[in-house]
N, C-alpha and C positions, 0 to 999 in steps of 0.2 A: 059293204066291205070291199076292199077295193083288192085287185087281182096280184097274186103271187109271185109272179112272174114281174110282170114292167112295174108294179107300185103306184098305176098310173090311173088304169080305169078301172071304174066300177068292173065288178067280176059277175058275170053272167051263168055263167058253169063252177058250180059248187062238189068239190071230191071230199073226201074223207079229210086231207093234208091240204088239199091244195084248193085254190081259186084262182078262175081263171076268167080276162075277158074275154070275148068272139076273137079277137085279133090272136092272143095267143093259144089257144084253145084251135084256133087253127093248124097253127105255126106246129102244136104240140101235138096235132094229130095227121099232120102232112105225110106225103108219102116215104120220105127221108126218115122221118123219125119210125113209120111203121117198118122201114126197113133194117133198120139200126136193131132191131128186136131179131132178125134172123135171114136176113137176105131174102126178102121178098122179091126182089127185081127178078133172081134167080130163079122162081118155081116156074116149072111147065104153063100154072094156068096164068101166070101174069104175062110168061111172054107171048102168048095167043096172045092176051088184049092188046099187046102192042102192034103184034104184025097183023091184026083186026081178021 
């Protein structure tokens, strides 16, 4: 079955709705998109990982 997303590659990661291959599947759980869900950049503990 080929992926939901691009229409392009076999899909790898199988959801309920969706299919997904490794490339989007990435794309779709990058840090951008976990933060589109509630400002993560924002919280206390992500910004310790940044200033290390």
């Amino acid at each position: 079955m080929n992926c939901t997303e691009c229409h392009k590659e076999e899909a790898e990661w199988d959801f309920k709705d969706v299919q997904l291959c490794q490339m989007c599947f990435e794309a779709w759980t990058s840090e951008l998109w976990w933060a589109s869900l509630g400002g993560v950049y924002e919280t206390p503990e992500y910004v310790r990982l940044l200033e290390g």
